[in-house]
Kinemage of the C-alpha trace (Angstrom):
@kinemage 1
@onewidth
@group {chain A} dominant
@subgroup {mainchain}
@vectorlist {calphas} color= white
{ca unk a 1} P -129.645 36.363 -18.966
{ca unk a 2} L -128.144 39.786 -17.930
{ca unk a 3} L -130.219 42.290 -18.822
{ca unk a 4} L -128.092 45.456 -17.832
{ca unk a 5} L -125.272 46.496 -19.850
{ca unk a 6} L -122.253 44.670 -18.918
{ca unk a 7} L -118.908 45.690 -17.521
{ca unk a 8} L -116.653 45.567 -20.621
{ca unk a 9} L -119.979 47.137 -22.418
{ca unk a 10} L -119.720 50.336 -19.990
{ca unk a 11} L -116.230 50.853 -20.619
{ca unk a 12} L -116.286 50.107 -23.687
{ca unk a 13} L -118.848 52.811 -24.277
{ca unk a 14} L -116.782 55.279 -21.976
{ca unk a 15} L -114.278 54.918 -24.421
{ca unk a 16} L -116.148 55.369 -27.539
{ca unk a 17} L -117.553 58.536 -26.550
{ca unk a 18} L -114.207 59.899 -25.218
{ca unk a 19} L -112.559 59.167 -28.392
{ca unk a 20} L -115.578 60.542 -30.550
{ca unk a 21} L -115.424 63.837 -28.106
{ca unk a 22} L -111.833 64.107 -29.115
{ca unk a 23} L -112.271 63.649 -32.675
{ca unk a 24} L -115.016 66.171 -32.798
{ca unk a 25} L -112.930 68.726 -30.485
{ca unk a 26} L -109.585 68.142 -32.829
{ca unk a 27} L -111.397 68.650 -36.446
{ca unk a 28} L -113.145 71.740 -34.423
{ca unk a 29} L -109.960 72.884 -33.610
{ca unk a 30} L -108.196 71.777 -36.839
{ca unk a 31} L -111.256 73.867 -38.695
{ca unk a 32} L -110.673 77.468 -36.208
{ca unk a 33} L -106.817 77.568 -36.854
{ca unk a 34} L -106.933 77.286 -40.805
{ca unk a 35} L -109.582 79.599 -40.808
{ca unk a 36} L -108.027 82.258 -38.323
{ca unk a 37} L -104.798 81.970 -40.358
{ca unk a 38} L -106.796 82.616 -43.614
{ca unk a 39} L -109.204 85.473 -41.951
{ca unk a 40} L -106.538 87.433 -40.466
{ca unk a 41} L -103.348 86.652 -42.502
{ca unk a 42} L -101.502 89.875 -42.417
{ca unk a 43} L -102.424 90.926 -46.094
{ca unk a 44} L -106.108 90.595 -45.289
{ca unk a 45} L -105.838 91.902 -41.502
{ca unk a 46} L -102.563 94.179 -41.888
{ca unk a 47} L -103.415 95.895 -37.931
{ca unk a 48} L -104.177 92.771 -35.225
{ca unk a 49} L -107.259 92.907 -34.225
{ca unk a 50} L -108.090 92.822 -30.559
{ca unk a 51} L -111.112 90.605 -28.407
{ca unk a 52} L -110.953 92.164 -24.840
{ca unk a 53} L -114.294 92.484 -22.904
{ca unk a 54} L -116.399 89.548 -24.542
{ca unk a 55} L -118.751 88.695 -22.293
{ca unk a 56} L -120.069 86.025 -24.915
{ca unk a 57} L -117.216 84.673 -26.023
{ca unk a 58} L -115.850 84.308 -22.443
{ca unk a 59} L -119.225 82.387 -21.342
{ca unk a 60} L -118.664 80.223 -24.201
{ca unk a 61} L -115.036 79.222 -24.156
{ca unk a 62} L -115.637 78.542 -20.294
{ca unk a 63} L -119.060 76.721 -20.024
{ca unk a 64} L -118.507 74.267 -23.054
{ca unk a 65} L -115.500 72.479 -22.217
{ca unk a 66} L -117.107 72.362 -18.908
{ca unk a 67} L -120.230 70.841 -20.012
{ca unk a 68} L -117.845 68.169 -22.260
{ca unk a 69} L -115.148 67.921 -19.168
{ca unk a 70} L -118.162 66.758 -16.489
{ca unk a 71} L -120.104 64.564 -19.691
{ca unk a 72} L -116.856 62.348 -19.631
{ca unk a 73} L -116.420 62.238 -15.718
{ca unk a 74} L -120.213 60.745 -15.754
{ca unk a 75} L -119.623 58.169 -18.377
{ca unk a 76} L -116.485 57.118 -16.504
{ca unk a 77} L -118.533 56.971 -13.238
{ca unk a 78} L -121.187 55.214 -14.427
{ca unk a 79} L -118.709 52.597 -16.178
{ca unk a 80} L -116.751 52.713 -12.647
{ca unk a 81} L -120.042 52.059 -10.453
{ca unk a 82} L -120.757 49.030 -12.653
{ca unk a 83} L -117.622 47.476 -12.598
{ca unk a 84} L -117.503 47.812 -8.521
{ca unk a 85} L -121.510 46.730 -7.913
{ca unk a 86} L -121.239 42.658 -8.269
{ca unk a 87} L -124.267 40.958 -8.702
{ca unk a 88} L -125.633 39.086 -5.484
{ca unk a 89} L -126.223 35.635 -7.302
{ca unk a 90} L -122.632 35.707 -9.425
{ca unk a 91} L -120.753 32.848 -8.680
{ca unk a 92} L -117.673 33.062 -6.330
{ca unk a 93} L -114.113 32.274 -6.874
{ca unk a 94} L -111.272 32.648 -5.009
{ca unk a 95} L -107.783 33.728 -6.810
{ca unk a 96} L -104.352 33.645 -5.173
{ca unk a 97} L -101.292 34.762 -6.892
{ca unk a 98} L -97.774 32.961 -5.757
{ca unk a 99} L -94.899 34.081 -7.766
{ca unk a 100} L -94.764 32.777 -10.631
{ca unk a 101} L -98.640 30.748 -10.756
{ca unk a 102} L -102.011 31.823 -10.244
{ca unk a 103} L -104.397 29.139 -8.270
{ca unk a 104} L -108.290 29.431 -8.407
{ca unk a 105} L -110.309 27.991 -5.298
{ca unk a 106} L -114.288 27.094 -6.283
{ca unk a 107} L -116.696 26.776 -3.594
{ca unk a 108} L -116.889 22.954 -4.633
{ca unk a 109} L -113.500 22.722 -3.294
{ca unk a 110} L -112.101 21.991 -6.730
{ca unk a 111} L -108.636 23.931 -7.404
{ca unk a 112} L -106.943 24.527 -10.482
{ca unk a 113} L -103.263 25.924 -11.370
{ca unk a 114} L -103.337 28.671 -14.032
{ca unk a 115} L -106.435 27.964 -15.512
{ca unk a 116} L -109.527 29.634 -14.421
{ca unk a 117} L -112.730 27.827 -15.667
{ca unk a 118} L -116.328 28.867 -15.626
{ca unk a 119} L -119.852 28.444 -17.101
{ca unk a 120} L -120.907 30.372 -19.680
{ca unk a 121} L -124.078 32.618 -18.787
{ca unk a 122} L -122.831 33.526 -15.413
{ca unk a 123} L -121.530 36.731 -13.546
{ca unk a 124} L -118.266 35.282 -11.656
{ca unk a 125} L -117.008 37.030 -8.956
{ca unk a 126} L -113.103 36.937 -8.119
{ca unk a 127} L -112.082 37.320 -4.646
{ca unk a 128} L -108.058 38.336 -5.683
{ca unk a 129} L -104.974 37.874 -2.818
{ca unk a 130} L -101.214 37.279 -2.488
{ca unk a 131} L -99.597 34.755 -1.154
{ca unk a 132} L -96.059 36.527 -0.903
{ca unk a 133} L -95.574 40.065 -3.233
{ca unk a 134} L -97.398 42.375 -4.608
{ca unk a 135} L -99.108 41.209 -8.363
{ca unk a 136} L -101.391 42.207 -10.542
{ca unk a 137} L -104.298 40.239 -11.719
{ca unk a 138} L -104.934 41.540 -15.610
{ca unk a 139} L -108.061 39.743 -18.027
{ca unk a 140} L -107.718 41.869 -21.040
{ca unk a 141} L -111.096 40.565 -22.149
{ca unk a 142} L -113.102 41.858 -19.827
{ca unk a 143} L -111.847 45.025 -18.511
{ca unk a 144} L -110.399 44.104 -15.397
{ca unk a 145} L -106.779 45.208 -13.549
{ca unk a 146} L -107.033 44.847 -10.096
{ca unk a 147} L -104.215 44.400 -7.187
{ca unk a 148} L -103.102 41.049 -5.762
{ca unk a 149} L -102.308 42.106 -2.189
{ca unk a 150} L -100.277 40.373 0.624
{ca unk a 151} L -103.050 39.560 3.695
{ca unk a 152} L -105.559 41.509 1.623
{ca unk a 153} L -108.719 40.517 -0.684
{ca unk a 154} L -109.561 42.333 -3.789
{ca unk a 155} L -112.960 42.313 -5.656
{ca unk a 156} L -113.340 42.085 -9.150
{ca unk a 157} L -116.558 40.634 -11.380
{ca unk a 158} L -117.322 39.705 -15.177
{ca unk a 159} L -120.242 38.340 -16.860
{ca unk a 160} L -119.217 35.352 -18.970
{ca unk a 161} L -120.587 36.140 -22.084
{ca unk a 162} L -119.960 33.798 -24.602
{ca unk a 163} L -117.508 30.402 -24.889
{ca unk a 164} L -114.152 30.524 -25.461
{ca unk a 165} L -110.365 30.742 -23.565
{ca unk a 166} L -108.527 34.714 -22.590
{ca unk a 167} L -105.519 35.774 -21.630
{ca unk a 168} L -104.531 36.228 -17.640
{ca unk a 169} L -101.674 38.283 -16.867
{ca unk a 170} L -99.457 39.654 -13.722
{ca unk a 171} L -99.414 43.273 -14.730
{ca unk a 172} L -97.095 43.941 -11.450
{ca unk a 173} L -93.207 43.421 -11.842
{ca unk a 174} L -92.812 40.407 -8.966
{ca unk a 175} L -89.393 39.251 -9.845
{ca unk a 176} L -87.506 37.076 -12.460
{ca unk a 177} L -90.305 34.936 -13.567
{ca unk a 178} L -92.678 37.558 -13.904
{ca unk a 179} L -92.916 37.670 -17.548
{ca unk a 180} L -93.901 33.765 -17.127
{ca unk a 181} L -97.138 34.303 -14.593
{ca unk a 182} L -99.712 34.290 -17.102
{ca unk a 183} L -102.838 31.934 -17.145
{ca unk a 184} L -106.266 31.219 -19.328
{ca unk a 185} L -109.972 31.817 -18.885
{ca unk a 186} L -111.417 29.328 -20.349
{ca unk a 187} L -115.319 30.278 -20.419
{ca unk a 188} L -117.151 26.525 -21.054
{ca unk a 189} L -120.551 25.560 -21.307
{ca unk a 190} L -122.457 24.799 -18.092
{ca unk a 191} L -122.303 21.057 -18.602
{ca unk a 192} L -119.024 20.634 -19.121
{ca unk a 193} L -118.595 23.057 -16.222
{ca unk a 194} L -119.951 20.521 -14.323
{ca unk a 195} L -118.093 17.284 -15.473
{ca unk a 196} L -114.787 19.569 -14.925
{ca unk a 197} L -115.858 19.775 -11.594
{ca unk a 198} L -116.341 16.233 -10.836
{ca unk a 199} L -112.565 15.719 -12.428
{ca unk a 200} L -113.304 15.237 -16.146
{ca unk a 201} L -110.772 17.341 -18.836
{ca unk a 202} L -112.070 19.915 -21.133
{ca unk a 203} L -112.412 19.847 -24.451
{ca unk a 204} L -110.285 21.876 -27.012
{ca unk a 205} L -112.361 25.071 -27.333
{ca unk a 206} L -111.805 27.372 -30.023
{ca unk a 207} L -110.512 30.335 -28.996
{ca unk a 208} L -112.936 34.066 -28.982
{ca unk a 209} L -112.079 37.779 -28.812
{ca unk a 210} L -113.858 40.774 -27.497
């Protein structure tokens, strides 16, 4: 079992604390104008009054947003470092784009066309090329968006959390078929992992959402 917080749980947190940052920052903001238009509405406050000089106020408007700006920067880091360190045991697979198909190479030396298949309980590893343009290798599900390059090999990892097929798509305008060039993940359990591999269909899974 993986015991460290996953990939799509990192970013997922990232973006759960950016958007509750936000929310707190907007109602905080919301909260200062309706009371600064109330407070020194011109009947109440008929001559402006003028802030110059505050040392306080100048330390404070400065050294907050700091503190949130650099808080968000080391959530995103953190969620960055985990998606880039790939566990030493996950299980290798290699993934070529060609327009308009994906192919997936497994160290057995089984192949498959647009349909990526792994075990379930496993951190899977995707060595990403191109065969011919520039295309972009996009699984929703888990978080990842990484280049297909021409004569060049991309990393990308997952932890296959639970059963179930996702969405694969070319995020990377590669011509007319492009909106076509779309495959599944279909996460199975390790035994029929197994029987796929030694040429056996899957089953009809039902399909799962993150």
């Amino acid at each position: 079992m993986y015991k460290h917080y996953t990939p799509v749980e990192q970013v997922d947190m990232t973006f759960y604390y950016i958007l509750g940052i936000s929310i707190v920052v907007l109602i905080g903001i919301t909260i200062a104008m309706i009371y600064f238009v109330i407070r020194y509405h011109y009947k109440r406050n008929p001559v402006a009054t003028q802030i110059r000089g505050h040392v306080g106020l100048e330390i404070l408007w400065t050294v907050i947003p700091s503190l949130i700006a650099l808080s968000m920067f080391y959530f995103g880091w953190i969620s960055y470092l985990d998606l880039r360190k790939i566990p030493k045991d996950a299980l290798e697979i290699q993934v070529s784009a060609e327009m308009f198909n994906w192919f997936f190479g497994y160290q057995e030396g089984k192949e498959s066309q647009n349909e990526l298949v792994v075990p379930v309980g496993r951190a899977i590893k995707l060595n990403i090329t191109s065969e011919d343009v520039l295309h972009g290798f996009f699984l929703p599900a888990y978080r990842i968006k990484m280049d297909a390059v021409p004569k060049m090999t991309t990393n990308a990892w997952f932890y296959a959390d639970k059963e179930g097929e996702y969405d694969i798509f070319c995020t990377v305008y590669c011509g007319v078929g492009h909106s076509g060039m779309h495959a599944k993940l279909k996460i199975v359990s390790k035994e029929d992992y197994e029987r796929w591999l030694k040429g056996e269909s899957l089953g009809e899974k039902s399909s799962n959402n993150h």
